[in-house]
N, C-alpha and C positions, 0 to 999 in steps of 0.2 A: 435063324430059321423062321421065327413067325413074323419079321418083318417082309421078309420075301415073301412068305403065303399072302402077307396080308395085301402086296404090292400085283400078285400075280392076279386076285382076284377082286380087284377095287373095280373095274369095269362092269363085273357084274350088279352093278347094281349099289344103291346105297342101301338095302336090306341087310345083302350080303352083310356089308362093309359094318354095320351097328351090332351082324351078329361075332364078328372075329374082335371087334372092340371089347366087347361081353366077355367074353370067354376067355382073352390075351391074359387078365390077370389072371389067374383062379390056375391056369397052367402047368399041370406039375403037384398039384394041392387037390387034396380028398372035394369032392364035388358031392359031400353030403350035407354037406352047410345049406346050400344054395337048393339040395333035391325037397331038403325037411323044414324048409323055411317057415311057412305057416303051421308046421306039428311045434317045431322050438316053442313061436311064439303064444301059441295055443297051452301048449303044457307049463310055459312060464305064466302065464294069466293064471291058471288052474294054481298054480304051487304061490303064486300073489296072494292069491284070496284065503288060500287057505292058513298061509303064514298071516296075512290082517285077523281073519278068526282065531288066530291063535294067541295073536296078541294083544286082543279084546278079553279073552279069557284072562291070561295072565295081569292083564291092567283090574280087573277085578278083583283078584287076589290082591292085592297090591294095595288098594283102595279098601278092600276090608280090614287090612294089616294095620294098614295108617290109622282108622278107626279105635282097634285095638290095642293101640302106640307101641304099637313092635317097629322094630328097625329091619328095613328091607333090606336084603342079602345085594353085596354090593356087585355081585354074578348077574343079580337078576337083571341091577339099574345097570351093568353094559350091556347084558340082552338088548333091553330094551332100547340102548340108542343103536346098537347092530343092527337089529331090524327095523326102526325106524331109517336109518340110512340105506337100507339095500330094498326096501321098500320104495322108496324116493328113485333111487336107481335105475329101477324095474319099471319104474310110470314115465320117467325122463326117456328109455329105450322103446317104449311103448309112445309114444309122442314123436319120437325122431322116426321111428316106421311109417308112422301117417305123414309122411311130408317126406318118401325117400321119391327122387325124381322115378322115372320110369323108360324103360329102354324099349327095344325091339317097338317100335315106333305107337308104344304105349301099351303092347300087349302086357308086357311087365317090369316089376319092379326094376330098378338099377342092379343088375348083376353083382357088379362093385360091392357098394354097399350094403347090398341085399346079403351079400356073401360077411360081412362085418356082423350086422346088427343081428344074423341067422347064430353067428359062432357066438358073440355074448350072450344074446339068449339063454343057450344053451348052457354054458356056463356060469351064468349069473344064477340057473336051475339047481345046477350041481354040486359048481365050491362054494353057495351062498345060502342060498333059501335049505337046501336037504342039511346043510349042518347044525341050522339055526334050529331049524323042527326039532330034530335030534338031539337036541343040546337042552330045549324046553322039557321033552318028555324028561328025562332026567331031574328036573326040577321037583323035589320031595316037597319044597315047601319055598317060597316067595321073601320069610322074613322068618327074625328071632324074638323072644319077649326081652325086652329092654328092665332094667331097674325098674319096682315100681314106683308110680309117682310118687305116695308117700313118704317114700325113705328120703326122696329129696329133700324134703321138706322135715322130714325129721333131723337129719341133716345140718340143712340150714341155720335149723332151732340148734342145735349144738354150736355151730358156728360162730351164733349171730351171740351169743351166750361166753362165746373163749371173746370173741374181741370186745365184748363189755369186759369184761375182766382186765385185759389188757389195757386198754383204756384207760381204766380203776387205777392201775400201777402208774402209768404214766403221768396222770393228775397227781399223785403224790411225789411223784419226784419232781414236776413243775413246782409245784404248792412249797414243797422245800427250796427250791431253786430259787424261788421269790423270793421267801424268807430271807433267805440270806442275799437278798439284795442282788441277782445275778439277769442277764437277758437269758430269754429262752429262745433255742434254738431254732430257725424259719422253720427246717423241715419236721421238725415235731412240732411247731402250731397248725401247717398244714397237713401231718397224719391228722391233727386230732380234729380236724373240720374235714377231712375228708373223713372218718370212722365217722364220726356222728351224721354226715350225709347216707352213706354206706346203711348204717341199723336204720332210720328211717325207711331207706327202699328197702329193706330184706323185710321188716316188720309190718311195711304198708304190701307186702306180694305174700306174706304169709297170711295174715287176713281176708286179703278179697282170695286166696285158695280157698280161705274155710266159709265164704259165701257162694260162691258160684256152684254149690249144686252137683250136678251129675252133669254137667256139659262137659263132655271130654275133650272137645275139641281147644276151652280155652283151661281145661283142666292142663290138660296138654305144652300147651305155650307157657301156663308159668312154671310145671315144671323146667322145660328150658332154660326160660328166665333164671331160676331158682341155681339151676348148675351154671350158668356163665355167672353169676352173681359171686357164685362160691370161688371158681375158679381164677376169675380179671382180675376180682377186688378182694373181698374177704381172706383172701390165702396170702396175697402178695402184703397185707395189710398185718398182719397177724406174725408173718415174717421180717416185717421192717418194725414192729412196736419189738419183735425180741433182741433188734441188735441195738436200742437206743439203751447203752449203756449211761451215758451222760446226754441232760437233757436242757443244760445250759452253759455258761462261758462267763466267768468273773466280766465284770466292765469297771472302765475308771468315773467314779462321780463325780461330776460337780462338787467343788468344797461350799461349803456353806457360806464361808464370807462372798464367792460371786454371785450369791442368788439373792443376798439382800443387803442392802446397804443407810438400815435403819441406826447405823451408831456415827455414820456421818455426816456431817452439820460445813454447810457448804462457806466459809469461812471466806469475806473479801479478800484476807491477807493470804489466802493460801491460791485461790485462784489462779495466779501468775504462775505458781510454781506448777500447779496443778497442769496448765498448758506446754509450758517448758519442756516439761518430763514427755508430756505425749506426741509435743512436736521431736521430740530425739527418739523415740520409739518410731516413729514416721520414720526418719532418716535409716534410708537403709547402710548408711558409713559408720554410725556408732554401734557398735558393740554393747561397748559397758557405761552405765548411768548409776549416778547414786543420789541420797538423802539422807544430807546429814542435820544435824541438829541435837541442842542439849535433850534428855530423857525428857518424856511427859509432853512434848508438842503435839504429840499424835502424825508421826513418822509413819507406825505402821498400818493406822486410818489411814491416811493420804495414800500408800502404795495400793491397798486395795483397794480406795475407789479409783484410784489408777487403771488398775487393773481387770476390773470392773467395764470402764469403757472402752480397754483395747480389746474385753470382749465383745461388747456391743457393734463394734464399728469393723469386728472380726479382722483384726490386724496382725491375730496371732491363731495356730492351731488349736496349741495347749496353753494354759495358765498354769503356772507351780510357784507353789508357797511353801518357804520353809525357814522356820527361826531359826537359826544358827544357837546365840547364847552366848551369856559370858564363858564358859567352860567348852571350850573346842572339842567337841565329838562328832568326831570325821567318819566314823561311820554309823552315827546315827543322822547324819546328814545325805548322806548315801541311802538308808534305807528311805527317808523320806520321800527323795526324788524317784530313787524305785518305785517305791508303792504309789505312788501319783502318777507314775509313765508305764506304769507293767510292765516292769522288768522284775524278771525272776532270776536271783543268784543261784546258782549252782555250787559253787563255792568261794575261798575266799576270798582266792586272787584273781578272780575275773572283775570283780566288782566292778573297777574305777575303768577296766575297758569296758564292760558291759553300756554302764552310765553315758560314759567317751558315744560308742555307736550309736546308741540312742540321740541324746543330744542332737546329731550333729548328722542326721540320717535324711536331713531333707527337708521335715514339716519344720514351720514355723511355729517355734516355742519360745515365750518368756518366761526364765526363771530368776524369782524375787525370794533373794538371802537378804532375810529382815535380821536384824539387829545384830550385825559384826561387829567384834570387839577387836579383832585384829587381824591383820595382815593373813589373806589364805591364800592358801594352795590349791591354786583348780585342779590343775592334775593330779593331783594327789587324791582328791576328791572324783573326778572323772566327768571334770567340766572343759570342753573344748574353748581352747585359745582366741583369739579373735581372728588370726589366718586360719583356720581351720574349723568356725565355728558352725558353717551351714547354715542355716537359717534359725538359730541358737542367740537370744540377745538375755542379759545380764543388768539386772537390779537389784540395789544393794542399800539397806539404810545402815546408819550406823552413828553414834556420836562424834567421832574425830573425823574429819577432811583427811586429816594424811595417811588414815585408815584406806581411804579411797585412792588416795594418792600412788601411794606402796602400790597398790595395784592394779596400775593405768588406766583409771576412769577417768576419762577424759570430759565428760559432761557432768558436772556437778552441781544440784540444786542445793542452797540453804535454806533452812527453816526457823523465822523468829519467833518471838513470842507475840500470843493474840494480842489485839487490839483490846482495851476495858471492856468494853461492849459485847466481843467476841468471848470474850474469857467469862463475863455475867452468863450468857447465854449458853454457854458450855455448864458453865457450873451448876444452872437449872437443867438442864438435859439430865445430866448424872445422877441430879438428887431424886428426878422423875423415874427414873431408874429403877435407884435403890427402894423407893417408893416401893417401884412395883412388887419387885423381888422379896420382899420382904410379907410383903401382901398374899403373894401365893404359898409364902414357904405358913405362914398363922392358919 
């Protein structure tokens, strides 16, 4: 129907024609938008300004609050960005008016649009700015009083107080831990450098509080400081010092023979053998090596300074040293190698498997059974075979060969007696000795 009107009357004129354009939308639709256009946007300027007054006032509140380190209501801080947004809104609508085209051959605004930016107006008056006003008056008060500052700080002082104490506990269980020879554990050397960083900043923020006077504004701030101090670190710290039940881990030491090697006397005639032994340690085909020789040649001199350079040259994980003896005691040769590999028995028939899996688990270990008097039983002992040894090799002194023989050491050094000169020079070593020993005991 109104494209025919609009067709029946296009000859009259192009007047006509821009006023049936105007008015085709709006058709059917209240024509109060378009009558109150300039009232809309007159009464929306009016309800602008005075919501801006309004929340000039309450930014005052707001600002005195802060002053007085109250905590502003968190109703207020969404007011505040509400009306900051519909605010914004209202100026954006107020802007799009001044640039709307104009119809009826400029007498006025775009109908169209005129008829848009008339209805927001209007509404942006009613469900926007009237409930925001409405919502302020209501507002009894801006903010709440907060803790005061002091108690933070008294607080703190209790705080800073339990983790010294804490502290206190934990250096004694260290202090014992040492004693008895043990490592202490990463993360308890780093509590206790982090605790000792920790009371410097709480003690350096409790001080300049009790300098700075009456300026609340940086009074203020280290209260803050003072609760995130309490809360990040202090609390988390004070709960990890109370679960450190154990604050170290047994380790295996060094024996004392690989750390020095002041009783052995580097002998021309032993030399040869000296390299023998370490080129079959090299070979990764031998197994088992031994050294034999009558008593008193210094058999079990020679294995550890053996021993000594296959630590130097790191050709083995572990070193283990263990005298065997004329009297076979199979399991005090088993605790030996225990206690030098940290192996813990449980009971008593694990033992010689427990030893077996260690052994034979991977690292590279030489173990040196000094002075055999006869024929042993690895397994029996809980020493892996040579097909199943892992990276497990075997050194053995002992006075008889067939000692060695019985069981299959295939690379066997002898050992003779020194040379005159060797044997002099030995003999003054020893008496220098006794010298000494004698000297410290007077």
């Amino acid at each position: 129907m109104v494209l025919e009107l609009i067709g029946a009357i296009a000859g009259a004129g192009s007047f006509v024609l821009d006023v049936v354009k105007c008015f085709a939308a709006p058709i059917g639709r209240p024509f109060k938008y378009l009558y109150n256009y300039n009232t809309n946007f007159k009464n929306l300027e009016k309800e602008v300004t005075k919501l801006k007054n309004t929340r000039e006032a309450v930014q005052v509140e707001v600002t005195a609050a802060g002053i007085r380190m109250e905590e502003i209501k968190q109703s207020v801080k969404d007011w505040q960005t509400e009306v900051n947004s519909t605010i914004s809104e209202a100026e954006r609508l107020a802007e799009e008016k001044g640039k709307n085209p104009r119809c009826f051959k400029g007498l006025r605004p775009n109908c169209i649009t005129g008829y848009k930016h008339s209805k927001k107006a209007f509404k942006l008056k009613r469900d926007d700015i009237g409930p925001l006003l409405l919502q302020e008056e209501k507002f009894d008060s801006v903010s709440y009083p907060t803790i005061p500052l002091e108690k933070n700080f008294d607080k703190l002082r209790d705080d800073v107080l339990k983790l010294k104490n804490a502290k206190v506990k934990v250096q004694h269980k260290v202090k014992e831990a040492k004693n008895n020879v043990e490592e202490i554990e990463e993360a308890v050397k780093k509590w206790l450098e982090d605790v000792d960083s920790i009371i410097v900043e709480a003690e350096e923020l409790i001080e300049n509080q009790s300098s700075i006077g009456t300026d609340r504004k940086t009074r203020y701030q280290n209260s803050n400081a003072a609760s995130e101090l309490m809360v990040d670190n202090i609390g988390p710290l004070l709960q990890q010092g109370e679960r450190f039940d154990k604050v170290s881990y047994p380790t295996i030491h060094k024996e004392i023979w690989l750390r020095s090697n002041e009783d052995y006397l580097a002998f021309e005639s032993r030399n040869s053998t000296v390299k023998n032994v370490l080129d079959a340690l090299h070979d990764e085909e031998i197994y088992m090596m031994g050294v034999y020789g009558m008593g008193g040649l210094g058999k079990t001199t020679l294995v550890q300074e053996i021993g000594r350079k296959a630590e130097k040259d790191k050709l083995f994980d572990e070193i283990v040293f263990v005298e065997v003896t004329e009297t076979l005691d199979v399991k005090k040769i088993q605790t030996e190698i225990a206690d030098k590999l940290g192996v813990k028995f449980n009971n008593q028939s694990e033992r010689a498997n427990k030893l077996y899996e260690r052994l034979r688990n991977g690292k590279k270990i030489l173990l040196i059974l000094d002075n055999v008097w006869e024929d042993l039983d690895l397994k029996t002992i809980g020493i892996p075979s040579k097909t199943d040894r892992g990276g497990c090799k075997i050194m053995l002194t002992t006075r008889n060969l067939d000692v060695l023989q019985k069981m299959d050491s295939t690379s066997n050094f002898g050992m003779g007696i020194l040379e005159e000169e060797e044997a002099w020079n030995l003999f003054m070593k020893m008496a220098e000795n006794n010298a000494r020993l004698r000297a410290l005991s007077e």
